[in-house]
Phi, psi and omega in degrees: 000134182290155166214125201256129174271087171278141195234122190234161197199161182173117157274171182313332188276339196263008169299334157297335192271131172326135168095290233247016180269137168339278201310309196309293154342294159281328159313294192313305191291339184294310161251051152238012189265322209264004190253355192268014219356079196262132142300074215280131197250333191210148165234138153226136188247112179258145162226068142246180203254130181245103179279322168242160154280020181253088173254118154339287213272338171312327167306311180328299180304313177291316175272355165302286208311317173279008158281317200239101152268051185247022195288149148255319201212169159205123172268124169221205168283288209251165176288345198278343159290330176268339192237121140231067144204140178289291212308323202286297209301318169313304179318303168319303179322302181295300183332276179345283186336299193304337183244054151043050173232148209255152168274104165208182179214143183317304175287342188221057195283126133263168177253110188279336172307342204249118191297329201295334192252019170296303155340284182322311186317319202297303186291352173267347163250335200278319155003279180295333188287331190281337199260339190268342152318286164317346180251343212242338161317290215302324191298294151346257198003278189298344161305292187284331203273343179264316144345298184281345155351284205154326207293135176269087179277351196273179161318110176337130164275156174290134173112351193227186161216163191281138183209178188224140185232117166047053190046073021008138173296342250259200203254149165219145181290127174262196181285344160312323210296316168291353157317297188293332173271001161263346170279339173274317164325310171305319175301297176301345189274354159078028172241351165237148171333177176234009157298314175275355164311285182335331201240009157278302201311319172319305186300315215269341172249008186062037190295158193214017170261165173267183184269021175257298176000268197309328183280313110010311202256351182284325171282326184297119186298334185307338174266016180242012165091042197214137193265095197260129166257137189288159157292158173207142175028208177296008171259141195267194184289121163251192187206130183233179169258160192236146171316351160293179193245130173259170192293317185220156188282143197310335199247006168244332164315307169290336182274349180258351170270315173342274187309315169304318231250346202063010173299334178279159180296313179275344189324118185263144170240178218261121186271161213251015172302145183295114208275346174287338176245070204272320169281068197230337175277004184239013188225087186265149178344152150270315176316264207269334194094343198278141160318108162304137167239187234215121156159147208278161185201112178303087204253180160273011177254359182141196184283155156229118184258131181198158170239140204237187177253155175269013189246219182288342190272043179358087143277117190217145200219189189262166171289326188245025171273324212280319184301301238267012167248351149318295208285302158315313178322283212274000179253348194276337187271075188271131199283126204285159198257321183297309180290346170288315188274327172283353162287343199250027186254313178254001147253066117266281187350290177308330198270324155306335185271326162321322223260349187303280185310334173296319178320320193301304183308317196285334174282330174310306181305311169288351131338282203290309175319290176311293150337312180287315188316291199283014164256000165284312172305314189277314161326313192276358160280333192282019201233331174296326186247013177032050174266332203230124160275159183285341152298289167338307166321300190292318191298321180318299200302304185315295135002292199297329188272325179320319183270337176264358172279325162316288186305350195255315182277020197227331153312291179332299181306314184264013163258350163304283182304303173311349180239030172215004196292291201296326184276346186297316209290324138340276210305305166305339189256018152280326206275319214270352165232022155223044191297260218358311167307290188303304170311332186259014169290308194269184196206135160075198223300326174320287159308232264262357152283308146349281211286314144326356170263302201279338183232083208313307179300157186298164167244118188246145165266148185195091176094011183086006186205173199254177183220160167197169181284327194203151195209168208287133166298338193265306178280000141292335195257346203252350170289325190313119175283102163247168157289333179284004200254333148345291190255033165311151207242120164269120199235176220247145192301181189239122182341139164266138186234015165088030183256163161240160216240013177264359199301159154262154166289164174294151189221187193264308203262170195288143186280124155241186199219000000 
């Protein structure tokens, strides 16, 4: 009596199709083990695809056969359950063979002893490898061609969940979805790393990316509404728009590859500094000059952190004596109340009289929008009136949207800038009379960058307190104590109008100079 491994498959796609279901499979084989008096000592069943031999239960399976050498036959229905690559399925074949257990199928049963029927062996496998080639074409195909749609086939992106538009595959925004527009927002202002964006956003939303993720998904075009098709064979790589709705707009996207690629000026990409020692770049030796560096030590009470000099003069001080005479410092700075209100009396001014010249510009561009538009219509009568070959046609248009899309983003920008100019200038001058606040908000290279804004120069600690060569011109100047300016009389600024104001005005009587 034979002792038989019945063996069965189905992939996900073919489960639906007659014939080819799990139960169906093992009924058949069962009784055909029992009318052949066959002994089924094991069934193991996979629903994978098989293209390779890297199967769950087929691993199973291998390591059964080497546990029971009382194996005889494995059995399945079609070769096409067991195989569609020749080349594997031979090596298999052989491999069994050499430990005297035979490979066959019920329905298409050979005598593999018999060479002649090796042909047949050929043709029964290679057959599904060709029709799973053709189906894995079609698919390609039937992909790419739902892809230049609009339609989203990859892998779900963070933020989104799988929806159907008009039977079309595509993406609808989830709860997530405000993690991510506050991760670009955050980003674009180019003032923190973006490692340390990923782990506030962790604590404080429950962000769930790692950090190549997240760097990763600050790149994926699908959240500015867009589609990426890969290259292939002779078509090269596009970008289409896709039929989803995106989490953010095309012009805070392109403005957040600024900051990664670094073209914007302040741009941080995600830094690998010790974040327990975030001021270790602004501050040198009194002693020797040298960069204070960072580091921890193992008491009995636990760890100790202080930042020391790395060179022979141990100037060394504790890590959290050094935040609390920063932190003192920076609560120390006060803002003369006179000076505040004429600055902010004169970046209002200024920022009105921009908006005047801006105002010129933004009709212009709509001028000119309104222009590219009707010279695109007339290209298409003239393509209508085989006045234009369709290269022609393509090249005009392609020229023409390249420039009307300039305008439409330069539009964007200054209605942008006009409903958002005024309020920021509050805001700054709240934060500019609260660094002390603003500092202990932020955490790791963030405090040393900050700090580096208000003090350009290195900092030596002397005396429990800190001295530097030089401190930001705009927070010196709105700090400075004089009396006159104590008791400066506040007059309401003057327009700026490119004039100066020590000039006399103009009169009726004759002028001298």
């Amino acid at each position: 009596m034979k002792n038989v491994i019945i063996y069965t498959r189905v992939s996900t796609d073919e489960q639906a199709e007659k014939g080819f279901s799990l139960g169906h499979q093992e009924e058949s084989l069962r009784r055909y083990c029992e009318l052949k008096g066959y002994n089924v000592v094991s069934h193991f069943q996979d629903d994978f695809s098989a293209k390779t031999f890297d199967r769950p239960e087929w691993k199973n399976l291998e390591k059964f056969v080497k546990n029971n050498k009382n194996v005889d036959l494995i059995l399945f229905t079609k070769w096409d359950r067991f195989s569609r690559n020749a080349n594997q399925a031979h090596l298999v074949i052989r491999q069994m063979s050499n430990n005297g257990i035979e490979v066959n199928s019920m329905e298409q049963p050979l005598d593999l002893s018999n060479p002649d029927n090796k042909v047949m062996l050929a043709m029964y496998l290679i057959l599904p490898e060709v029709e799973n080639d053709k189906i894995s074409l079609r698919t390609i195909d039937g992909m790419r061609r739902a892809m230049k749609e609009g339609c989203f086939l990859n892998r779900i992106p963070y933020g989104f969940d799988r929806a159907r538009i008009d039977k079309k595959a595509t993406l609808t925004r989830n709860s997530d979805a405000l993690i991510v527009e506050k991760a670009f927002k955050e980003v674009v202002k180019g003032i923190e790393p973006v490692e340390t964006i990923r782990k506030r956003l962790k604590n404080d939303y429950g962000c769930k990316l790692g950090k190549q993720q997240f760097y990763n998904m600050l790149k994926n075009v699908v959240y500015k509404g867009y589609i990426l098709i890969k290259e292939y064979k002779k078509e090269e790589e596009q970008m289409v728009i896709g039929i989803h709705k995106p989490i953010v707009s095309e012009q805070l996207f392109d403005k957040v590859q600024e900051v990664l690629t670094g073209r914007k000026r302040n741009a941080k990409l995600p830094s690998v500094d010790n974040e327990e020692f975030p001021l270790r770049k602004n501050i040198v030796c009194p002693v020797c000059g040298k960069q204070i560096t960072g580091s921890k030590s193992k008491g009995n009470g636990g760890y100790y952190f202080y930042y020391h000099c790395s060179s022979k003069c141990k100037v060394r001080y504790r890590r959290d004596e050094v935040h609390f005479v920063i932190k003192d410092m920076l609560s120390q700075i006060a803002i003369n109340p006179n000076l505040k209100n004429l600055f902010k009396a004169v970046l209002e001014d200024y920022i009105n009289s921009n908006n005047k010249e801006d105002m010129i510009r933004l009709n212009k561009l709509e001028i000119e929008l309104k222009t590219i538009e009707s010279m695109i219509e007339k290209a298409e009568d003239k393509l209508v009136n085989d006045e234009f070959t369709k290269q022609q046609f393509d090249n005009a248009v392609n020229r023409y949207n390249a420039r009307k899309k300039e305008c439409e983003n330069s539009i964007l920008d200054l209605m942008t800038k006009k409903d958002e100019s005024k309020k920021y200038v509050n805001k700054s001058l709240d934060l500019i009379c609260n660094l002390e606040n603003v500092f202990n908000r932020l955490s790791g290279e963030a405090q040393a960058s900050f700090l580096r804004v208000i003090y350009p120069e290195n900092l030596v600690i002397e005396n429990g307190s800190f001295r530097t060569n030089s401190e930001n011109k705009v927070i010196e100047l709105l700090t400075r104590k004089q009396r006159d300016s104590e008791s400066m009389e506040m007059k309401k600024a003057t327009p700026k109008n490119g004039f100066s104001n020590l000039a006399p005005p103009l009169g009726l009587e004759p002028r001298t100079l």
